[in-house]
C-alpha positions as CSV (number, residue, x, y, z in Angstrom):
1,X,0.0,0.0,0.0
2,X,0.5,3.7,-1.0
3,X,2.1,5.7,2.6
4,X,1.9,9.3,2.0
5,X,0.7,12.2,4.0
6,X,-1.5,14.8,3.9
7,X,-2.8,16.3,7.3
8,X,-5.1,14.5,9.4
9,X,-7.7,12.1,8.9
10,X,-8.9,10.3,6.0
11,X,-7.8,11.3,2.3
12,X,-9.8,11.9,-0.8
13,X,-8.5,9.5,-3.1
14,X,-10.1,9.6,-7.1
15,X,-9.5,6.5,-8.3
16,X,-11.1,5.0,-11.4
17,X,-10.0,2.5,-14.3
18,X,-9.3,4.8,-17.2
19,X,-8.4,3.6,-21.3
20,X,-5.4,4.9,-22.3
21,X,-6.8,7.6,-24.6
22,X,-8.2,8.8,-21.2
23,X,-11.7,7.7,-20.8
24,X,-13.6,6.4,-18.0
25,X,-16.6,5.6,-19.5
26,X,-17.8,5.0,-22.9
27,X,-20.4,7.1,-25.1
28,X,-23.4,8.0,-22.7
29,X,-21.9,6.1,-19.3
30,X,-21.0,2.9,-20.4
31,X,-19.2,0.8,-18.8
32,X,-19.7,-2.5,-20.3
33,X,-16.0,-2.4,-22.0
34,X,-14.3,-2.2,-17.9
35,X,-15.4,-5.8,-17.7
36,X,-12.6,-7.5,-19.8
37,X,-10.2,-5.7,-17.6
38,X,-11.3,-5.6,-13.9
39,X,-9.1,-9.1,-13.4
40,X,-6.9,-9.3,-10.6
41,X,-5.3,-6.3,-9.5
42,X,-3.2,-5.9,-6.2
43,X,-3.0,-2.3,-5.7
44,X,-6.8,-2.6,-6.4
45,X,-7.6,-5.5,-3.6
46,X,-5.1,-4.0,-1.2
47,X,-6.7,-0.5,-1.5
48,X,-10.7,-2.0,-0.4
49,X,-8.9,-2.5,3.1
50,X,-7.8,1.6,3.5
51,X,-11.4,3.0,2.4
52,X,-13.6,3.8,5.2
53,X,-16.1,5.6,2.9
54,X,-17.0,6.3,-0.9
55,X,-17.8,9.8,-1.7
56,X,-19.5,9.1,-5.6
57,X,-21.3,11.4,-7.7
58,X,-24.5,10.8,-8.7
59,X,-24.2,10.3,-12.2
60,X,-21.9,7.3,-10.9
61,X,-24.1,6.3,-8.7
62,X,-26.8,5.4,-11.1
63,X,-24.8,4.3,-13.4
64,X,-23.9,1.9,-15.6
65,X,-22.3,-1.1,-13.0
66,X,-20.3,-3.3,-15.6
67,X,-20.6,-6.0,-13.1
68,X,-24.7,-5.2,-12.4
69,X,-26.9,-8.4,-11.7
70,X,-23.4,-10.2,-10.9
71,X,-22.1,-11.3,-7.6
72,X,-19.1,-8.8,-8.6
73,X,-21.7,-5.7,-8.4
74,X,-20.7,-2.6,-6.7
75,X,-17.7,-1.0,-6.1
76,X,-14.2,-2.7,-6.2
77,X,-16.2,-5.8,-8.4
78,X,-18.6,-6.2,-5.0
79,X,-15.4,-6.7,-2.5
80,X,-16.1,-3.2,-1.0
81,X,-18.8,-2.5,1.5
82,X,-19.5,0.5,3.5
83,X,-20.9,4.3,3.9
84,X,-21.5,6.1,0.9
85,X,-21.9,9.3,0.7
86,X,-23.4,10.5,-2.9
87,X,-23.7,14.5,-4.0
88,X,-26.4,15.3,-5.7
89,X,-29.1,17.9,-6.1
90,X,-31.7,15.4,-7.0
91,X,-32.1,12.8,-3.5
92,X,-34.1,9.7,-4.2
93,X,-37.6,9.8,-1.8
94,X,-36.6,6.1,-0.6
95,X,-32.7,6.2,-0.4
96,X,-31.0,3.1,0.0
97,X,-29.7,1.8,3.1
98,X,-25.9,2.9,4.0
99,X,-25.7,5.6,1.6
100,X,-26.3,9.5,2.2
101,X,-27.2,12.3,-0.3
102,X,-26.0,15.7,0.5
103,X,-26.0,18.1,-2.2
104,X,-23.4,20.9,-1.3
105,X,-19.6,19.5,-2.0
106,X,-18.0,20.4,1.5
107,X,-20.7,19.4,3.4
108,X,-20.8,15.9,1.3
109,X,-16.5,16.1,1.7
110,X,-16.9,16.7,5.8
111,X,-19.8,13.7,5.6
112,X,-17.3,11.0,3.8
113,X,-14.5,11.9,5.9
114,X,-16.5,11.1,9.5
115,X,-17.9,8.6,8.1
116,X,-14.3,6.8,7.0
117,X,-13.4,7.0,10.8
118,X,-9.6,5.3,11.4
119,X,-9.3,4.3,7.3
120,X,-7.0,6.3,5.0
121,X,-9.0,6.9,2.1
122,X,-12.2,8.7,1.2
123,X,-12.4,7.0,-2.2
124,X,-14.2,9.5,-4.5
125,X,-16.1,8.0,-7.7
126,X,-17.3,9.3,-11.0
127,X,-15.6,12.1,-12.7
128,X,-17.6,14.9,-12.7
129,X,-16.9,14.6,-8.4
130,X,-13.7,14.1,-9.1
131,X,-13.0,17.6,-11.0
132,X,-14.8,19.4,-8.6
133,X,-13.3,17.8,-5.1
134,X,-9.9,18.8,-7.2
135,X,-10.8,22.7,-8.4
136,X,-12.1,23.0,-4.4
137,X,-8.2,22.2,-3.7
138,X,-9.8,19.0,-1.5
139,X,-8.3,16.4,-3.6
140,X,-5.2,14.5,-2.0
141,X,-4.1,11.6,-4.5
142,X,-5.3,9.7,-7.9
143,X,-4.9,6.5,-8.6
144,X,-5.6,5.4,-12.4
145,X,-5.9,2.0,-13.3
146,X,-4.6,2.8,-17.4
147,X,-6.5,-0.7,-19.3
148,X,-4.8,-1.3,-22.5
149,X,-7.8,-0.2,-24.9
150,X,-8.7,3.1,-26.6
151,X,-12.3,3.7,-26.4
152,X,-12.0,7.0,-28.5
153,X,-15.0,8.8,-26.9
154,X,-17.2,9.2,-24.1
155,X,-16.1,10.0,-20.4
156,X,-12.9,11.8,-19.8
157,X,-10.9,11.3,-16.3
158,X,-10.6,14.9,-16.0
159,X,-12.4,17.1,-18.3
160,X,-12.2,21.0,-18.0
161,X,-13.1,22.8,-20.7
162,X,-11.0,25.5,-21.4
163,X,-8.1,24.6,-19.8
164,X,-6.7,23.8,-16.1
165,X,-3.1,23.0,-15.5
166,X,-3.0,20.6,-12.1
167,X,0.6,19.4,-11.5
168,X,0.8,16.0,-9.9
169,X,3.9,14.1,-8.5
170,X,4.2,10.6,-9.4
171,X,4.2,8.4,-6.5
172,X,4.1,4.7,-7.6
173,X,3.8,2.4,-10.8
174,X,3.0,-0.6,-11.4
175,X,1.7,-3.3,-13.3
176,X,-1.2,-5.6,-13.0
177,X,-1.8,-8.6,-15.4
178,X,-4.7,-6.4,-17.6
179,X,-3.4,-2.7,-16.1
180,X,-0.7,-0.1,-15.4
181,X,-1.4,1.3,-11.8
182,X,-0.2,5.0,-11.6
183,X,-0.6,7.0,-8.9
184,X,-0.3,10.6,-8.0
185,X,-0.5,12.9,-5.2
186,X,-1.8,16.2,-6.3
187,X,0.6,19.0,-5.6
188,X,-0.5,22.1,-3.5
C-alpha cells in the first residue's frame, strides 16, 4: 500500500480504471468495455482495506455497474462494502440503506470523511466529483488504473473545458496482469 501524508484524517482518493486515450466511461456512461479488464489487480484488492467511505457522484451512482446483476456488483467488483456518501441535487424519496445524499460538496466532503473513521481513504467515484473535489483544492491523490484499450470517446478522467493545469507528483507504478497502476499525489 500507498504511505503518504496529507494532514489529518482520512484522504480523498479519485480512483477510477481509465483507457489509455483517457476515458472512463464510454459514449453515454457505459461501462460495459471495464469488464474484460477488472481481473486481478493488487493495488486494487489492497486498496478495499484503507477505504472507510465512498464519496460518488450521482451520475456514478446510477450508473452503468459493468458488473450489475453479478455477484461482482458494486464498487471494487462487490469486494467493497461500506458508507457512501453520494452529491447530488436530485435525492431519491426512498434512499437506500448505508448511503447519504448531500447536495453541497463540502458538506458531502466533511460527511465522507467522519464517516471513513480510522481508514486512510475517502475514495471519491465518477468524474464529474472528481474535478470538482480537485478545483475545491480538496483532492489528495489519484490513482488510475490505465487498461490497454482506446475507447476514443465518451467519459474523460478529468475534463475541464478551457483549460486547467493541475501538476501532480508521481508516486508509484505498477503493473497488474490487464493494467498499469499509476498513482499521483496532487501538488499544493
Amino acid at each position: 500500500m500507498i504511505e503518504t501524508t496529507s494532514g489529518s484524517g482520512p484522504r480523498l482518493l479519485y480512483s477510477a480504471t481509465m483507457s489509455l486515450d483517457g476515458f472512463i466511461a464510454g459514449p453515454g456512461g457505459d461501462q460495459s468495455w471495464m469488464t474484460r479488464y477488472l481481473g486481478p489487480n493488487p493495488v486494487a484488492d489492497e486498496l478495499v482495506d484503507d477505504i472507510g467511505a465512498l464519496l460518488v457522484g450521482a451520475r456514478t451512482f446510477t450508473g452503468d455497474d459493468p458488473n450489475r446483476g453479478t455477484d461482482k456488483e458494486g464498487a471494487f467488483s462487490g469486494q467493497w462494502h461500506g458508507p457512501q456518501i453520494v452529491l447530488t441535487h436530485r435525492p431519491p424519496a426512498d434512499p437506500p440503506e448505508g448511503v447519504r445524499f448531500i447536495d453541497d460538496l463540502a458538506e458531502a466532503v466533511s460527511a465522507a470523511k467522519s464517516a471513513a473513521g480510522t481508514k486512510k481513504y475517502v475514495n471519491v467515484l465518477g468524474a464529474s466529483i472528481g474535478r470538482q473535489c480537485l478545483e475545491a483544492g480538496l483532492l489528495d491523490e489519484i490513482l488510475v488504473l490505465i487498461a490497454p484499450v482506446l475507447l476514443g470517446d465518451g467519459v474523460r478522467l478529468f475534463d475541464h473545458p478551457g483549460g486547467n493545469t493541475v501538476a501532480l507528483e508521481r508516486i508509484a507504478v505498477s503493473h497488474a496482469p490487464l493494467a498499469t497502476n499509476v498513482w499521483y499525489r496532487v501538488e499544493r
